[in-house]
C-alpha positions as CSV (number, residue, x, y, z in Angstrom):
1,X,13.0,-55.3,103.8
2,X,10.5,-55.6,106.4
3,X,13.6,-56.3,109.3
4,X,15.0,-52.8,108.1
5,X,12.1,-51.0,108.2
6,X,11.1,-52.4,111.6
7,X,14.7,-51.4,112.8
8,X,14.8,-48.5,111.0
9,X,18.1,-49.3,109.4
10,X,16.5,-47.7,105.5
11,X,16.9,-44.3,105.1
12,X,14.5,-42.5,102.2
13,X,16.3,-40.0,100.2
14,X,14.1,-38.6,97.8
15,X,15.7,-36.2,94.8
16,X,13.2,-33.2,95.4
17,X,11.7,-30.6,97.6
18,X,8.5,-31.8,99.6
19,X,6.8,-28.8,97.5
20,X,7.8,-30.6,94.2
21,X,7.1,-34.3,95.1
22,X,3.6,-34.6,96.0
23,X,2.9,-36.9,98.9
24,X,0.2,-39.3,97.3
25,X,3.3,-40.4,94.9
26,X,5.2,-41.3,97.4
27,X,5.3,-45.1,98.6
28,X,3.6,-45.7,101.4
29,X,6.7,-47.4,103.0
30,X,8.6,-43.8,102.9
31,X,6.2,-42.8,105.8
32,X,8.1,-45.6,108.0
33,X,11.4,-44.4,107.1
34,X,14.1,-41.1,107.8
35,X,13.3,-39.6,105.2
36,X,15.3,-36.5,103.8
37,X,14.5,-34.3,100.8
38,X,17.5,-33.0,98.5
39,X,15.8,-30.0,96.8
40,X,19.3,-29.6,94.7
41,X,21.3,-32.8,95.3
42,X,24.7,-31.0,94.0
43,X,24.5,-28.2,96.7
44,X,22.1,-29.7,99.1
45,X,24.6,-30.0,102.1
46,X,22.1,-30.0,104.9
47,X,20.6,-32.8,103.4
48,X,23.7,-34.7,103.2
49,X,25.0,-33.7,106.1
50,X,21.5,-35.4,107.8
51,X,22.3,-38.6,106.0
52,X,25.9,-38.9,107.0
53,X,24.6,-38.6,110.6
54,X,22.3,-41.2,110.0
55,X,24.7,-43.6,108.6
56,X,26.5,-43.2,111.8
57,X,24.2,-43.7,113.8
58,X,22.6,-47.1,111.9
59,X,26.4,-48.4,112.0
């Protein structure tokens, strides 16, 4: 865990909007990580589109 998170190879996807997940309930390890927020993970396709483009790029 710590490797990935010091080469930034973990992305954070959390099932939410950042005005429904409040940040104190977060882990502290999100902080260190992409993180992308999926307010509606069915239609969200910004949000997936964001983590397809990381994939890429961590490949």
């Amino acid at each position: 865990m710590a490797y990935a998170v010091d080469k930034n190879k973990l992305i954070a996807v959390i099932a939410g909007s950042p005005d429904e997940v409040p940040r104190e309930e977060i882990p502290w390890v999100f902080s260190r990580l992409n993180t992308i927020y999926l307010a509606d993970p069915e239609r969200d396709e910004k949000g997936l589109r964001e983590i397809s483009q990381l994939l890429k790029e961590a490949a």
